[in-house]
PDB file of N, CA, C and O in Angstrom:
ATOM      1  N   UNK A   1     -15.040  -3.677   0.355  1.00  0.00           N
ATOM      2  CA  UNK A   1     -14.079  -4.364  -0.492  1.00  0.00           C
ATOM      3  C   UNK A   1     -13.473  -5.503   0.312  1.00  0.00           C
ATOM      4  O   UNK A   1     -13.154  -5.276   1.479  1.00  0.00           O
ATOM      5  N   UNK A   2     -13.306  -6.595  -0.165  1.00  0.00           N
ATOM      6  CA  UNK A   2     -13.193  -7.791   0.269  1.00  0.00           C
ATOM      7  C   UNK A   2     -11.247  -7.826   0.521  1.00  0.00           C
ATOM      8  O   UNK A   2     -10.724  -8.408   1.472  1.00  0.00           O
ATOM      9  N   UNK A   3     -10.655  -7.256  -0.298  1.00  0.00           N
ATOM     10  CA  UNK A   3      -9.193  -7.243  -0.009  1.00  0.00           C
ATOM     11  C   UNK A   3      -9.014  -6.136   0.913  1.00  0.00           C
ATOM     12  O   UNK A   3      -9.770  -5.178   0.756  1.00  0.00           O
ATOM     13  N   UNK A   4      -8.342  -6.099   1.641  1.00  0.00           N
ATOM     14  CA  UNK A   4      -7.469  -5.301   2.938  1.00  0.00           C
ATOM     15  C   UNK A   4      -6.138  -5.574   2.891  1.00  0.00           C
ATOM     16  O   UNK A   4      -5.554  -6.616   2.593  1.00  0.00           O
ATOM     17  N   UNK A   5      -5.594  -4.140   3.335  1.00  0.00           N
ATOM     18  CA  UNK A   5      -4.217  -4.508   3.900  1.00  0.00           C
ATOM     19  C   UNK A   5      -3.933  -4.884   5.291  1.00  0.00           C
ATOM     20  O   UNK A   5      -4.331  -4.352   6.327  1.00  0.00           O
ATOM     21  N   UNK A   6      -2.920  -6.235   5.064  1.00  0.00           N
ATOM     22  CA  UNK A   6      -2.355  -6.258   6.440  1.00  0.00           C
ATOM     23  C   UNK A   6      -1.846  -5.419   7.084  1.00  0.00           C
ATOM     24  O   UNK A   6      -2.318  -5.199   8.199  1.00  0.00           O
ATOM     25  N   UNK A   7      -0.607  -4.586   6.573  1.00  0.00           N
ATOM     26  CA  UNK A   7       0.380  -3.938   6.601  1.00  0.00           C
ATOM     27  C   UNK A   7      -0.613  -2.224   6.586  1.00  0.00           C
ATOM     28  O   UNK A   7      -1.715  -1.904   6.141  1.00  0.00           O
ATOM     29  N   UNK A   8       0.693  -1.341   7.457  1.00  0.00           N
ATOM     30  CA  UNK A   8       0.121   0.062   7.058  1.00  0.00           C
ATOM     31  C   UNK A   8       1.356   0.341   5.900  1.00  0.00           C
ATOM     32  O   UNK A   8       2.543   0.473   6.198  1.00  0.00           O
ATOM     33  N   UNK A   9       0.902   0.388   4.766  1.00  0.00           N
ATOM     34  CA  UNK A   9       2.046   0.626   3.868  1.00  0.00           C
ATOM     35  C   UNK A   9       2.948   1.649   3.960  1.00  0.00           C
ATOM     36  O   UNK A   9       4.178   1.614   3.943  1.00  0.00           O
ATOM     37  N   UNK A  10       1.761   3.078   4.116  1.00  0.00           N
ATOM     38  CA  UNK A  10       2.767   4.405   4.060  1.00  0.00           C
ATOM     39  C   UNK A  10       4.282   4.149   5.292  1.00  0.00           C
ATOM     40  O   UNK A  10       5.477   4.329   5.057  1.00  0.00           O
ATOM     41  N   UNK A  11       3.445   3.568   6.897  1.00  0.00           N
ATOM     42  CA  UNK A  11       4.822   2.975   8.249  1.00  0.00           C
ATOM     43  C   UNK A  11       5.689   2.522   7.171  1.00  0.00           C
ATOM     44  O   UNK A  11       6.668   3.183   6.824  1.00  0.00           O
ATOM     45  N   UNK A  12       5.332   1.313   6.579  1.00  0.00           N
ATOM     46  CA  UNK A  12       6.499   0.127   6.306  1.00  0.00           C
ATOM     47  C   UNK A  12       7.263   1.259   5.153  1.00  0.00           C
ATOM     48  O   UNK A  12       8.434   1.538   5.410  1.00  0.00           O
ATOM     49  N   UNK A  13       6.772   1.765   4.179  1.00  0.00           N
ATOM     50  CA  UNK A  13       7.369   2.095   3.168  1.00  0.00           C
ATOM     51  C   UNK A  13       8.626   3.848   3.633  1.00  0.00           C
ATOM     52  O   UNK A  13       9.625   4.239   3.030  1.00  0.00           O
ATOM     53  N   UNK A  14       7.998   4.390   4.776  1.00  0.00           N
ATOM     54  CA  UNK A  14       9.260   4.952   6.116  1.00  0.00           C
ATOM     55  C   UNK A  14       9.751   4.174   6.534  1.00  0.00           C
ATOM     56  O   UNK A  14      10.814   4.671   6.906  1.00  0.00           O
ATOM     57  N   UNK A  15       9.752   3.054   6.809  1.00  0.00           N
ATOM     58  CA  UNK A  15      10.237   2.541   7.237  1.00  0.00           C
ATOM     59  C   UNK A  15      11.789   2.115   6.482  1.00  0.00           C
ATOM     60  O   UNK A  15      12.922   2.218   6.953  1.00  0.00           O
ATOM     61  N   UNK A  16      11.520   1.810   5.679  1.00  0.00           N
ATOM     62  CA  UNK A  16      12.573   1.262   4.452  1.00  0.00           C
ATOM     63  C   UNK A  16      13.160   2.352   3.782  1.00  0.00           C
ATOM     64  O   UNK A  16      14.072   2.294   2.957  1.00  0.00           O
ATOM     65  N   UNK A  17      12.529   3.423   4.226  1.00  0.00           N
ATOM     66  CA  UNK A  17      13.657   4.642   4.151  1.00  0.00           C
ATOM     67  C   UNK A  17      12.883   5.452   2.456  1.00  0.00           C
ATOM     68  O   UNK A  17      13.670   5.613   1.523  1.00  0.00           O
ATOM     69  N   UNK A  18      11.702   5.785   2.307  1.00  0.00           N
ATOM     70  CA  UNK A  18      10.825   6.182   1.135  1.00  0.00           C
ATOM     71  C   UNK A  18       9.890   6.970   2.558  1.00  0.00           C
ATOM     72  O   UNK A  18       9.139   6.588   3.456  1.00  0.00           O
ATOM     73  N   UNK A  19      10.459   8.199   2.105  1.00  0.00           N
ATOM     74  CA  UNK A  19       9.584   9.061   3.185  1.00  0.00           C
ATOM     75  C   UNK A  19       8.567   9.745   1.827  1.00  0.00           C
ATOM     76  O   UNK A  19       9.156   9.889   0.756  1.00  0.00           O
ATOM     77  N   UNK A  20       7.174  10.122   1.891  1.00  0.00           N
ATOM     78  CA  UNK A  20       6.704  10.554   1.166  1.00  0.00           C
ATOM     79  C   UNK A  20       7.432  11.592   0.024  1.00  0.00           C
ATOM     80  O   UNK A  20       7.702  11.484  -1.172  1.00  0.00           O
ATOM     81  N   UNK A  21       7.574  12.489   0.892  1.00  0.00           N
ATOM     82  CA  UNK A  21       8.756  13.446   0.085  1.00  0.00           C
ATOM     83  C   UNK A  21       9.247  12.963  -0.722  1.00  0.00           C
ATOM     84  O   UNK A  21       9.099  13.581  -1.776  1.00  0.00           O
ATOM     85  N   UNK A  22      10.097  11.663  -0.838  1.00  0.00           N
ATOM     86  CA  UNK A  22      11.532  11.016  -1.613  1.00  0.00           C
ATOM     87  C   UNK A  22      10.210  10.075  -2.421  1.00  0.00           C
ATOM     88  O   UNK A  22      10.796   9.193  -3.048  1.00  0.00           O
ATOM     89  N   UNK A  23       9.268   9.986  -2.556  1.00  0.00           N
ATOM     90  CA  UNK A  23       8.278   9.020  -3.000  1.00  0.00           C
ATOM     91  C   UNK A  23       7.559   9.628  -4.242  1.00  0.00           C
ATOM     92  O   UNK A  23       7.091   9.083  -5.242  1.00  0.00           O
ATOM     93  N   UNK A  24       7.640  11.294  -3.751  1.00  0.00           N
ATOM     94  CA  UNK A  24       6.935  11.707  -4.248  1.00  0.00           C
ATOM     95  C   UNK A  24       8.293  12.706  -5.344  1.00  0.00           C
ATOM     96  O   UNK A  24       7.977  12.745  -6.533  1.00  0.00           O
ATOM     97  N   UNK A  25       9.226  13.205  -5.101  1.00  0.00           N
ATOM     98  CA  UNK A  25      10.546  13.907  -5.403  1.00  0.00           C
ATOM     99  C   UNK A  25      10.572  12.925  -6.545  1.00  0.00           C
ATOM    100  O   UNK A  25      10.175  13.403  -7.607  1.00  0.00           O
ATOM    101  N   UNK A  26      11.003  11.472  -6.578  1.00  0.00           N
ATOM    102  CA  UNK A  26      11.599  10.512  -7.531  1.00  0.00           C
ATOM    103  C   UNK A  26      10.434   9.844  -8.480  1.00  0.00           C
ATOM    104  O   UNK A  26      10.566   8.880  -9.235  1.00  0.00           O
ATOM    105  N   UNK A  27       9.373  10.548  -8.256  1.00  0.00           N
ATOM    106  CA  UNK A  27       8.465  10.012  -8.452  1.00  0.00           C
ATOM    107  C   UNK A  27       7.998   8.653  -9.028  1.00  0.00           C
ATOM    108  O   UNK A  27       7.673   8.400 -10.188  1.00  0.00           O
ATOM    109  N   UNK A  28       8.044   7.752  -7.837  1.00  0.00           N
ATOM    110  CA  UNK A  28       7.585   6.527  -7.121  1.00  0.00           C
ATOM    111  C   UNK A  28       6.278   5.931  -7.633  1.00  0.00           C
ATOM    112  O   UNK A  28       5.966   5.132  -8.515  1.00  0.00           O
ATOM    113  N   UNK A  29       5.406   6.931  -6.358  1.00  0.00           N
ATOM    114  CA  UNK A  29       4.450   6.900  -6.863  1.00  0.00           C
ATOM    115  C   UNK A  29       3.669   8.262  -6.410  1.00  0.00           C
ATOM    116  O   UNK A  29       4.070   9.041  -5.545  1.00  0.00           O
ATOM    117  N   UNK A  30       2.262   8.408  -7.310  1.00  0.00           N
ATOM    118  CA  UNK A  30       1.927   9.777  -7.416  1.00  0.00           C
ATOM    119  C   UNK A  30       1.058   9.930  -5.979  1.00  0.00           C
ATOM    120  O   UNK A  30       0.600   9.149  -5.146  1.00  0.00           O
ATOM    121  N   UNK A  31       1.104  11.620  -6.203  1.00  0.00           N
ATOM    122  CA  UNK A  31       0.024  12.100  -4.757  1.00  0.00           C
ATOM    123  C   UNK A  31      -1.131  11.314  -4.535  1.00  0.00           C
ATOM    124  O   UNK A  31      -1.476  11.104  -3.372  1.00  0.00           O
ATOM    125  N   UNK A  32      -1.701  10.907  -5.364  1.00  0.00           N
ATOM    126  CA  UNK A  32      -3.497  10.174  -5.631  1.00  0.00           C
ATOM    127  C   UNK A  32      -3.219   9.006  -5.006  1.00  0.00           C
ATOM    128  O   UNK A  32      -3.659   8.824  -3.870  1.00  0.00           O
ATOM    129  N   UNK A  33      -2.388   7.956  -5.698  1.00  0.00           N
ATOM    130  CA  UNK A  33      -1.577   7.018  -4.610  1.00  0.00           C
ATOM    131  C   UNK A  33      -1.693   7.073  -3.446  1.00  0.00           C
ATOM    132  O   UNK A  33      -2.676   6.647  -2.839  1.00  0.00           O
ATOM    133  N   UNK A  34      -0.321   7.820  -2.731  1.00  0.00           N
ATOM    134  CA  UNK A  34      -0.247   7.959  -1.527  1.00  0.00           C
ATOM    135  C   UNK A  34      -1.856   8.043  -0.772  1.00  0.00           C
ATOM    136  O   UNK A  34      -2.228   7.412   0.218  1.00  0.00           O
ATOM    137  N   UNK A  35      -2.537   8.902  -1.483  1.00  0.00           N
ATOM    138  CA  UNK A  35      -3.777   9.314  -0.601  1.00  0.00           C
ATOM    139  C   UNK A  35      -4.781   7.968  -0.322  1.00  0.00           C
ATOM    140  O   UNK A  35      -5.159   7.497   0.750  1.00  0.00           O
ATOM    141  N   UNK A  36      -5.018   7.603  -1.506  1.00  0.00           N
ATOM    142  CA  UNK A  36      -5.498   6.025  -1.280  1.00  0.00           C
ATOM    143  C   UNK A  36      -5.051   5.456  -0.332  1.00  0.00           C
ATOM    144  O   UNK A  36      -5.973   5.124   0.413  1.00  0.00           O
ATOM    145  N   UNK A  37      -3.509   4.988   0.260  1.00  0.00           N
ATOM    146  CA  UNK A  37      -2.871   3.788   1.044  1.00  0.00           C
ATOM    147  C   UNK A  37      -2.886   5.014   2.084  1.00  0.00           C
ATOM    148  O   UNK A  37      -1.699   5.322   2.193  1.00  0.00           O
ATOM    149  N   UNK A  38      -3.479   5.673   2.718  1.00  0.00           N
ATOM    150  CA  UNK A  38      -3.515   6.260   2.968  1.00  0.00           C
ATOM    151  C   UNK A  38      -4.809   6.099   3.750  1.00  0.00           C
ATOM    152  O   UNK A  38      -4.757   6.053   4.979  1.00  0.00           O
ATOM    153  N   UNK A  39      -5.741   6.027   3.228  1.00  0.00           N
ATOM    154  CA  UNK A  39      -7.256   6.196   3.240  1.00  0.00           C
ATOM    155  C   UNK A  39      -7.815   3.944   3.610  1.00  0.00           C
ATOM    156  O   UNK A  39      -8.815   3.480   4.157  1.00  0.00           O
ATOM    157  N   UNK A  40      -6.589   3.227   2.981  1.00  0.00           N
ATOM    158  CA  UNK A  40      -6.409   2.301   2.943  1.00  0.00           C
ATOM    159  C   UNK A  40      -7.354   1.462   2.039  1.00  0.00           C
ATOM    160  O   UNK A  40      -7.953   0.428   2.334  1.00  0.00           O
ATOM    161  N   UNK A  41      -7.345   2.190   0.801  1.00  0.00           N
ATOM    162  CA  UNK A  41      -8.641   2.065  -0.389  1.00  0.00           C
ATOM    163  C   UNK A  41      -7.362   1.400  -1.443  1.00  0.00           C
ATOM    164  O   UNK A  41      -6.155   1.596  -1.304  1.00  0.00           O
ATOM    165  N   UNK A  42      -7.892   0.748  -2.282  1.00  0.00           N
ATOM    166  CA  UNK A  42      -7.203  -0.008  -3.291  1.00  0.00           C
ATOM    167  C   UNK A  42      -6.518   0.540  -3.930  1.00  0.00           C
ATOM    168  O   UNK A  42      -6.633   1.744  -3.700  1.00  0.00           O
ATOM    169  N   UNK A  43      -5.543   0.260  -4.940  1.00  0.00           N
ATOM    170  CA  UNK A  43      -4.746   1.062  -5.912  1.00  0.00           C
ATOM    171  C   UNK A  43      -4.647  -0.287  -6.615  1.00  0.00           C
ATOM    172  O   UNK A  43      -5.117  -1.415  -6.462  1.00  0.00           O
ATOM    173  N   UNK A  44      -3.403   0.657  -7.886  1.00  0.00           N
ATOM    174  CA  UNK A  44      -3.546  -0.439  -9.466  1.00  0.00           C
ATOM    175  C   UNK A  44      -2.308  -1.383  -8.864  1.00  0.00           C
ATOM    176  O   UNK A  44      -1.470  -1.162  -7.990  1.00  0.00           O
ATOM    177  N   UNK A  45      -2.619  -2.766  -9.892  1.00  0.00           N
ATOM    178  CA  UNK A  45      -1.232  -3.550  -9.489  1.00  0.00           C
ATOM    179  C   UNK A  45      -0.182  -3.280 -10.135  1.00  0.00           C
ATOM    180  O   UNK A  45       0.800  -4.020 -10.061  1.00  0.00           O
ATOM    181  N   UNK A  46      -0.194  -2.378 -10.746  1.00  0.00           N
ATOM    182  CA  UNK A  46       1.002  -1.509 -11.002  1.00  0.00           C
ATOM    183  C   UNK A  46       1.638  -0.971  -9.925  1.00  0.00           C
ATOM    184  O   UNK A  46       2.726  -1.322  -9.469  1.00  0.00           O
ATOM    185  N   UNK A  47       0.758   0.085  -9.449  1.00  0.00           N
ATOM    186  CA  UNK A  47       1.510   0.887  -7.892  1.00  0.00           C
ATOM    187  C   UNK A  47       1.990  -0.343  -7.017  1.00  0.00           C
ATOM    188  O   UNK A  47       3.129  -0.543  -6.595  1.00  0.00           O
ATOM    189  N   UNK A  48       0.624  -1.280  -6.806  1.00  0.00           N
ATOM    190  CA  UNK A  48       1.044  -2.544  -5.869  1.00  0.00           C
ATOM    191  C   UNK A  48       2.850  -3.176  -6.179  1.00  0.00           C
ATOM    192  O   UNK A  48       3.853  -2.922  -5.512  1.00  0.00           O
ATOM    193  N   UNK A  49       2.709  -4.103  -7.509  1.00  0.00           N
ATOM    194  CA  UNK A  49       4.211  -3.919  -7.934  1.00  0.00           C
ATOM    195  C   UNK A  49       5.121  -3.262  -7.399  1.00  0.00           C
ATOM    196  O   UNK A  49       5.974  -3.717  -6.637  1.00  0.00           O
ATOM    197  N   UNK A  50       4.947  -1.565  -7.943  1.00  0.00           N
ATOM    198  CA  UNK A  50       6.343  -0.611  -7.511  1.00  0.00           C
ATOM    199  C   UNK A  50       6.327  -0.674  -6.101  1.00  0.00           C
ATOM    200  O   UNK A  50       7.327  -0.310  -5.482  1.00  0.00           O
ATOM    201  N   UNK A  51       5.207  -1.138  -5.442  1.00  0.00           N
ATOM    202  CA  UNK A  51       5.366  -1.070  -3.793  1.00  0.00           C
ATOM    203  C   UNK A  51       6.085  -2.531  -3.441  1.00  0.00           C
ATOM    204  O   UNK A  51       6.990  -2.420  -2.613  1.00  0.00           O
ATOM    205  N   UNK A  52       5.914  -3.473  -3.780  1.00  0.00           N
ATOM    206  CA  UNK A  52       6.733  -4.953  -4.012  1.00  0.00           C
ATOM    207  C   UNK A  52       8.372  -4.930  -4.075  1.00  0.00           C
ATOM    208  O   UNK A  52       9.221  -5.586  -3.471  1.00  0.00           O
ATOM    209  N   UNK A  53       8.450  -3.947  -5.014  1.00  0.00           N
ATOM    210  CA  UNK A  53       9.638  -3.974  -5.293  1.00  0.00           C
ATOM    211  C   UNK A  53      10.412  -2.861  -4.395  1.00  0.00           C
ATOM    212  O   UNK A  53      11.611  -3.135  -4.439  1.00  0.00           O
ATOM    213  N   UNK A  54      10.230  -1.960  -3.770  1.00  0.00           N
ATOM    214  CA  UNK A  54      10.421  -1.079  -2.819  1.00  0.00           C
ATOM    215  C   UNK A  54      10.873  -1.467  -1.378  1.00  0.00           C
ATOM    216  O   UNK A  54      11.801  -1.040  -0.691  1.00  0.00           O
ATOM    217  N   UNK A  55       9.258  -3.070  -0.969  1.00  0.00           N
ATOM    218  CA  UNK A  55       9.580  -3.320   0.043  1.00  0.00           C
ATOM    219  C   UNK A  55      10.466  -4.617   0.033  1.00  0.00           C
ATOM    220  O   UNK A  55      10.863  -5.083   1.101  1.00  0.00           O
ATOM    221  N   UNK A  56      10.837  -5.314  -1.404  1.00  0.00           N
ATOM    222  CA  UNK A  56      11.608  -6.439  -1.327  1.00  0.00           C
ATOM    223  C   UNK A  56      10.236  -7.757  -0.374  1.00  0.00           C
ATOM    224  O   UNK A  56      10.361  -8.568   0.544  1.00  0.00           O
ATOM    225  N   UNK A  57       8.936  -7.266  -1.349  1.00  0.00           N
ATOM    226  CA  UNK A  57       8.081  -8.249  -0.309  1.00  0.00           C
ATOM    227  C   UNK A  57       7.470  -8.956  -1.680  1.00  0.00           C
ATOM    228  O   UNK A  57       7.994  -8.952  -2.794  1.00  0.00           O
ATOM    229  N   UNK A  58       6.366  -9.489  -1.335  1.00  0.00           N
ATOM    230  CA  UNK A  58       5.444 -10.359  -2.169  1.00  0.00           C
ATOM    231  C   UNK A  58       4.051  -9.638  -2.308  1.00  0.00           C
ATOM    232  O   UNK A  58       4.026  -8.635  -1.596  1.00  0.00           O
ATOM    233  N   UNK A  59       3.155  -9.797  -2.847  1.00  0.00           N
ATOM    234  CA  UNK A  59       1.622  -8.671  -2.768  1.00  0.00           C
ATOM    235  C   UNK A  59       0.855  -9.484  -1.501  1.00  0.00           C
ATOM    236  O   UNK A  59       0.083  -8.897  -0.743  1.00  0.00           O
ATOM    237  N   UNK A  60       1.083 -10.498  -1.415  1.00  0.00           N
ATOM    238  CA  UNK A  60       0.249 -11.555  -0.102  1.00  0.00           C
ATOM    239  C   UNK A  60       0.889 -10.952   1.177  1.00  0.00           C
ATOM    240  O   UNK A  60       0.127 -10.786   2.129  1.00  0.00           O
ATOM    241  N   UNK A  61       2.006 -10.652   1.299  1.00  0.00           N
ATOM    242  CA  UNK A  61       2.893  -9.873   2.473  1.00  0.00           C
ATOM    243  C   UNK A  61       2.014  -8.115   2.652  1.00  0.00           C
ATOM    244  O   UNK A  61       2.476  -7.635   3.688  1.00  0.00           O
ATOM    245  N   UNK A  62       1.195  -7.312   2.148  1.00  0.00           N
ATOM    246  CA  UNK A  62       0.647  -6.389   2.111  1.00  0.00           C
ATOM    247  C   UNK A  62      -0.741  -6.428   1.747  1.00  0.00           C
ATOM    248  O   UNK A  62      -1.271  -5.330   1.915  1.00  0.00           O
ATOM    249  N   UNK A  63      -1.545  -7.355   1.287  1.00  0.00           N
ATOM    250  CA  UNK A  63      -2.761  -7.661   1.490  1.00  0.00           C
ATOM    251  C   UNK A  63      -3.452  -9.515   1.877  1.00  0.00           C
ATOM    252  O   UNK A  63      -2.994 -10.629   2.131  1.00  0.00           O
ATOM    253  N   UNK A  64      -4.702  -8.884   1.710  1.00  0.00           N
ATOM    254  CA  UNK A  64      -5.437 -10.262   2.003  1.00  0.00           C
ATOM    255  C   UNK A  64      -7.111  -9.997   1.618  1.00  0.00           C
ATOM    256  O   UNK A  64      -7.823  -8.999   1.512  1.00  0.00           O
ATOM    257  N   UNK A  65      -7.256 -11.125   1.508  1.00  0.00           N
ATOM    258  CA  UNK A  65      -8.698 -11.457   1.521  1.00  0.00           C
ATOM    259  C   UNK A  65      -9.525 -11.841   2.803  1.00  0.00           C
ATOM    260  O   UNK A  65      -9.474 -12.848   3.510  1.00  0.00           O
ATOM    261  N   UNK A  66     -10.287 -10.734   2.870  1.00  0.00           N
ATOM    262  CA  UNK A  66     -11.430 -11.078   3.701  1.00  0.00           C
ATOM    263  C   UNK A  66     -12.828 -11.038   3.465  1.00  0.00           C
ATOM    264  O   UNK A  66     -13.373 -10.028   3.018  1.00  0.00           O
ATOM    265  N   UNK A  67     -13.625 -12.398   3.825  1.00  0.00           N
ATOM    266  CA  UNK A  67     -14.852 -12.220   4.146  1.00  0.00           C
ATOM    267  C   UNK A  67     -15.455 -11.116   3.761  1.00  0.00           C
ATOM    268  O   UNK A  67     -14.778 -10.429   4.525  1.00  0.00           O
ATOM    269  N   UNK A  68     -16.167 -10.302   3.223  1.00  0.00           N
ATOM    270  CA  UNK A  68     -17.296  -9.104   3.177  1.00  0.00           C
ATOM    271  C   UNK A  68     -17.877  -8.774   4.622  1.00  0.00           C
ATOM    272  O   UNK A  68     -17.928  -7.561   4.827  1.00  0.00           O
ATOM    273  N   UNK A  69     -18.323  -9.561   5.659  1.00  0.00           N
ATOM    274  CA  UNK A  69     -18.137  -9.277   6.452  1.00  0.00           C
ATOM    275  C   UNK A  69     -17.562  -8.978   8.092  1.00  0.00           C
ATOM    276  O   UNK A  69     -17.851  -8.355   9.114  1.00  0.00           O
ATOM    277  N   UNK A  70     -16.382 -10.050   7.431  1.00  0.00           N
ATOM    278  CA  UNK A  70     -15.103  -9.610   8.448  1.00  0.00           C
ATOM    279  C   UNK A  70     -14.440  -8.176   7.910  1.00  0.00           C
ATOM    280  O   UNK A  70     -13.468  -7.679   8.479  1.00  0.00           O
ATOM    281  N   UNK A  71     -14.962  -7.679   6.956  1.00  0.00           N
ATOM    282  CA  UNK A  71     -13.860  -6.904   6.501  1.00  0.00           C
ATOM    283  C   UNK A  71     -15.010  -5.546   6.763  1.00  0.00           C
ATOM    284  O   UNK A  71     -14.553  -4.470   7.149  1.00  0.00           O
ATOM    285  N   UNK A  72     -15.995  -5.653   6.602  1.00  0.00           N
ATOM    286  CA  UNK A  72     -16.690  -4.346   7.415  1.00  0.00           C
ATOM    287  C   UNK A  72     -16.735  -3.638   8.605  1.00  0.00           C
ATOM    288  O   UNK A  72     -16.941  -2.449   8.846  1.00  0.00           O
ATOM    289  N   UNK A  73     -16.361  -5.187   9.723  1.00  0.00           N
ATOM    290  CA  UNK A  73     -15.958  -4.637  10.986  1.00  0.00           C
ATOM    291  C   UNK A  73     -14.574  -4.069  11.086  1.00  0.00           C
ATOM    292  O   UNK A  73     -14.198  -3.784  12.223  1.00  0.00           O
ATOM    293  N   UNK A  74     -14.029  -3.928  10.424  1.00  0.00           N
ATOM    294  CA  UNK A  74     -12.591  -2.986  10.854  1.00  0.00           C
ATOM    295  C   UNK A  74     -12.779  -1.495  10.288  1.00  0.00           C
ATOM    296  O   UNK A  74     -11.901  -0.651  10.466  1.00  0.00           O
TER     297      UNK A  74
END
């Protein structure tokens, strides 16, 4: 997949004080979610959104486009 994250979302989103638990308690966003950003596999721009608005960021601030094969070597 040609998009990647910059960011490790699950860090940043502890970071800002959304510990899975409280992510998952208020429900944020769901277990399947988490496991994806997790796995660092895509999710909907829906979740993306609720993650936007969580981190007070932009979607370009948590992903990017790469190459097909810049993005195989990582």
């Amino acid at each position: 997949m040609p998009i990647v994250y910059k960011i490790d979302v699950i860090a940043a989103l502890k970071a800002a004080g959304y510990s899975t638990y409280r992510i998952r308690k208020e429900k944020l966003l769901g277990e399947a979610t988490l496991q994806r950003l997790r796995n660092k596999d895509t999710v909907s721009w829906e979740n993306i959104a609720t993650i936007c608005k969580l981190l007070n960021c932009q979607p370009g601030d948590l992903m990017e486009y790469m190459e097909e094969q810049e993005a195989d070597k990582e």
